[in-house]
C-alpha positions in Angstrom: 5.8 12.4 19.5 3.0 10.4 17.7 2.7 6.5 19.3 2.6 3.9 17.5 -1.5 3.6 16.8 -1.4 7.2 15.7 1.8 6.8 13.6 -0.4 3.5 12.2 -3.4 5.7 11.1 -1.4 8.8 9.9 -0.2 6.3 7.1 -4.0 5.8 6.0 -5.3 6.8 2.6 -8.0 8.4 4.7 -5.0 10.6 6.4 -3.5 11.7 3.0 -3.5 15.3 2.1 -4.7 16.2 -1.7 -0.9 16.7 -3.0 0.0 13.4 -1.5 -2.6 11.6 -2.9 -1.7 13.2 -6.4 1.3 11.2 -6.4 -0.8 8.0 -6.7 -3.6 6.7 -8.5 -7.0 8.2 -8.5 -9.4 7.0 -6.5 -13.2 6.4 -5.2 -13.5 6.7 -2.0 -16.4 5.3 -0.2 -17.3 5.3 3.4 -18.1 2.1 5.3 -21.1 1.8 7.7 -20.1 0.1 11.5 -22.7 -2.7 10.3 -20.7 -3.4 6.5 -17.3 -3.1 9.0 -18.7 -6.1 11.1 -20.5 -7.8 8.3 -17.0 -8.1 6.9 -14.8 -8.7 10.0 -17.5 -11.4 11.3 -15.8 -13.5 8.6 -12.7 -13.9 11.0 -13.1 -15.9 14.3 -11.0 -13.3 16.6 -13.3 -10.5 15.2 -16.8 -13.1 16.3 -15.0 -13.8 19.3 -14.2 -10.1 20.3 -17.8 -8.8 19.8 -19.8 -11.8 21.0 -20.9 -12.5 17.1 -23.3 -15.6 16.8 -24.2 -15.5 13.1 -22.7 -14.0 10.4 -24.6 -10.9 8.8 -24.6 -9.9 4.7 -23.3 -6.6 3.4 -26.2 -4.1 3.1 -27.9 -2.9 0.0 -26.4 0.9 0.4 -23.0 -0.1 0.6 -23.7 -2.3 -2.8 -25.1 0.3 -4.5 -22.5 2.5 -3.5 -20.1 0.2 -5.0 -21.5 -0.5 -8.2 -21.6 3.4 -8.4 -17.9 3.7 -7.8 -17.0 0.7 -9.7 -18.8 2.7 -12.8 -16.3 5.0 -12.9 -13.6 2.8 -13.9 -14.6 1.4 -17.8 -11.5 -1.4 -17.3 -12.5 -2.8 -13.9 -10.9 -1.8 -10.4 -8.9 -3.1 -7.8 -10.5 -2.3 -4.0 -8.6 -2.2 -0.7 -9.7 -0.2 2.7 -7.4 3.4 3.6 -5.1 1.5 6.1 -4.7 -2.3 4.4 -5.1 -4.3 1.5 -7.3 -7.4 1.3 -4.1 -9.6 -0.1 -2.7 -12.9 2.2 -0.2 -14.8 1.5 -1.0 -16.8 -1.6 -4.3 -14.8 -2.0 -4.5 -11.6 -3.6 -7.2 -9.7 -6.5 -6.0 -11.2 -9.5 -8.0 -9.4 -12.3 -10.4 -6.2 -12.0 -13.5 -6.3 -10.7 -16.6 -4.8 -12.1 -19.1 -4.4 -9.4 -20.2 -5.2 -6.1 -21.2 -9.3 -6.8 -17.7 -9.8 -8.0 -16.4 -8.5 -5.0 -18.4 -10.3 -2.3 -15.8 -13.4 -2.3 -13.0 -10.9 -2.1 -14.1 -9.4 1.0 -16.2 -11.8 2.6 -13.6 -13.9 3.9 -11.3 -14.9 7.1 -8.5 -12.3 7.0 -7.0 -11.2 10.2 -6.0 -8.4 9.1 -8.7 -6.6 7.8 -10.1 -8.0 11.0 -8.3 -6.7 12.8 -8.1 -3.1 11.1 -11.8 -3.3 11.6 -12.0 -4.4 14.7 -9.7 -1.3 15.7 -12.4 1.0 14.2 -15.3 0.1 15.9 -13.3 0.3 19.3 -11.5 3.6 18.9 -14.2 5.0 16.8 -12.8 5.7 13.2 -13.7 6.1 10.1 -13.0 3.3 7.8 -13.5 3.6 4.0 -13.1 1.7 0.9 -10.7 3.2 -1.8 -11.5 1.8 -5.6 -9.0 2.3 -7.8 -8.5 1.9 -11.6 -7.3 -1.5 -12.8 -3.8 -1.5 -13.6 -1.5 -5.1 -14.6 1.7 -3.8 -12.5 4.3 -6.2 -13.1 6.0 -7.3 -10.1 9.5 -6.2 -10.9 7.8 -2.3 -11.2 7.1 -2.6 -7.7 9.7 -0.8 -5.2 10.4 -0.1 -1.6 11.2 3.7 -0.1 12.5 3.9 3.1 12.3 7.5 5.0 13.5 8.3 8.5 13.2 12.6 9.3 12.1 13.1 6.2 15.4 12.0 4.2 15.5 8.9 2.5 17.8 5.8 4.1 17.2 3.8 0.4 15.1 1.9 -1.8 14.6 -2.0 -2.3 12.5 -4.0 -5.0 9.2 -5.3 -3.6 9.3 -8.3 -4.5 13.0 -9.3 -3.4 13.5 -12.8 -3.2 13.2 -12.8 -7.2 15.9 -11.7 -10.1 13.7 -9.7 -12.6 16.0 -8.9 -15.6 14.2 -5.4 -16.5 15.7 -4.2 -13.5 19.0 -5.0 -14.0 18.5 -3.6 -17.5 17.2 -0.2 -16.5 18.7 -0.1 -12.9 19.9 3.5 -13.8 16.8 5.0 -15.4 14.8 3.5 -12.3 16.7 5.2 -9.6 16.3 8.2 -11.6 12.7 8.0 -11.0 13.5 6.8 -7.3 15.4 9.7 -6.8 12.5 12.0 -8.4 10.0 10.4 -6.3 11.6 10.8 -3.1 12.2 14.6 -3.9 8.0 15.3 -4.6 7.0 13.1 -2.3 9.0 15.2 1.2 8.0 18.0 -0.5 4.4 17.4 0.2 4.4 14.3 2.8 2.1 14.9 6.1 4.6 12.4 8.2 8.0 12.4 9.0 8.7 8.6 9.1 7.6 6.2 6.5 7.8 3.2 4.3 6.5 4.2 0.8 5.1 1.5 -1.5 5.4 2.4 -5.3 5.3 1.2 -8.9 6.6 2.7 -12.1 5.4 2.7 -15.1 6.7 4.2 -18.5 7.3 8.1 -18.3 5.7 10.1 -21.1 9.1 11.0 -22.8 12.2 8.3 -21.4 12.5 6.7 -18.6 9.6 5.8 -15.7 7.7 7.5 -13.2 7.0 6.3 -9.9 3.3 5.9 -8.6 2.9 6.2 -5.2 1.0 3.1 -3.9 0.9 2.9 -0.3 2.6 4.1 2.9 3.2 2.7 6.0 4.9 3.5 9.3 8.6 2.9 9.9 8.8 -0.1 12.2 10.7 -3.2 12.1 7.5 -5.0 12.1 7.4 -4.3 8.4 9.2 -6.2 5.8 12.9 -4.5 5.1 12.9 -6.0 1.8 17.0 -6.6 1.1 17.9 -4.4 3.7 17.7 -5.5 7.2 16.6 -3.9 10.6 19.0 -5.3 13.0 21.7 -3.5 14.5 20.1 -0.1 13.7 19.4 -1.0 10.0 22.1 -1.4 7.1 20.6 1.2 5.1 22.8 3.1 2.5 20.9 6.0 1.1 21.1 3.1 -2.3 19.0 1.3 -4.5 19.3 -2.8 -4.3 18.0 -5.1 -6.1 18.6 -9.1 -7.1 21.1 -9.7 -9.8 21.6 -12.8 -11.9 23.0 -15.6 -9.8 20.9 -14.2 -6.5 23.3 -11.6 -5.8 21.9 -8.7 -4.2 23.6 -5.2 -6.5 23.0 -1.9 -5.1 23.9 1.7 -6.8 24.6 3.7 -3.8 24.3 6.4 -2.0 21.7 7.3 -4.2 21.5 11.6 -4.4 18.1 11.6 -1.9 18.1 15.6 -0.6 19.1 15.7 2.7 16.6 17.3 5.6 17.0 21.0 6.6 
């Protein structure tokens, strides 16, 4: 049975076998030195604290040429984020692409405790850490949904962003668990863990309908957001999709038909 830090790094990008990452967006990947890992987590006071860190040091010149070569790749800008976190806070998040490695120095450079702390981990237990560029994409935030697995079957789905009523859901809700449903079906197929929370958006599919694109994964602990399920009691989960109606009612289509485990 995995503990909790190695059920924490199994859910990194760096962890992701090839057919898994197929499911998502493609990606640079780009390793990050122990110096770049404390030039960036020296922007955090818990980070300076833990490693007796007097002044703050700059990124060096081979991890910004080895972004502006990844950044290349991507003619419309990219969005950046390491293999086990985002760089998104509350009320903070990449807003538009980025081009190359100057217009990326305020994104990283920055308190965040949790990159801090991701970093911090790294340099302790001695782990890779890398950064993953990805193509720009304007993902609207009613796209974005929430998969729930437990023993490789899936307990249900939520939208992301749950506290709002986007219309297009409502409006679609059948063609989107469709591509829930799909998802869920590729994704055990070819999944390296058993136990996950799995990030995706969807975007138009190339005849009717959408297709989901996996985003991110995470482990299964209540730690994490349950979106409009909830954790207590064992979890209210109903093999369903919900999602905010008009007048802040919470709708659900369930069970959804997710395959069941051998």
């Amino acid at each position: 049975m995995l503990g909790l830090h190695e059920k924490w790094r199994a859910t990194f990008i760096e962890s992701w076998p090839d057919e898994v990452c197929e499911l998502g967006l493609p990606f640079e990947q780009l390793l990050i030195s122990e110096q770049d890992r404390a030039a960036i987590g020296s922007r955090t006071a818990a980070f300076r604290e833990l490693f007796d860190i007097d002044e703050l040091t700059q990124l060096s010149d081979e991890f910004r040429i080895g972004v502006d070569a990844k950044t290349a790749v991507f003619k419309d800008g990219a969005h950046f984020r390491l293999g086990g976190c985002s760089f998104k806070q509350p009320g903070r998040y990449q807003a538009s692409p980025i081009f190359n490695s100057a217009q990326l120095m305020s994104h990283i450079l920055r308190d965040n405790p949790r990159v801090a702390g991701l970093l911090a981990s790294s340099l302790q237990d001695k782990f890779d850490v890398c950064m993953f560029i990805r193509p720009w994409k304007d993902i609207p935030k009613w796209s974005e949904f929430r998969l729930f697995m437990k023993n490789r079957e899936f307990l249900g789905v939520s939208q992301y962003f749950h506290t709002a009523f986007f219309p297009e859901i409502e409006a679609n809700a059948k063609s989107i668990a469709a591509a829930l449903v799909d998802f869920a079906d590729r994704f055990r197929e070819v999944a390296h863990i058993d136990d996950a929370i799995v990030d995706i958006y969807l975007k138009p599919g190339d005849v009717a309908g959408f297709e989901a694109v996996l985003l991110d994964i995470n482990p299964l602990i209540v730690r994490s957001d349950p979106c409009l399920f909830q954790w207590r009691n064992g979890g209210d989960f109903d093999r369903g999709l919900r999602f905010r109606g008009g007048n802040n009612r919470v709708l659900a289509i369930a069970p959804l038909p997710f395959a069941r485990a051998a």
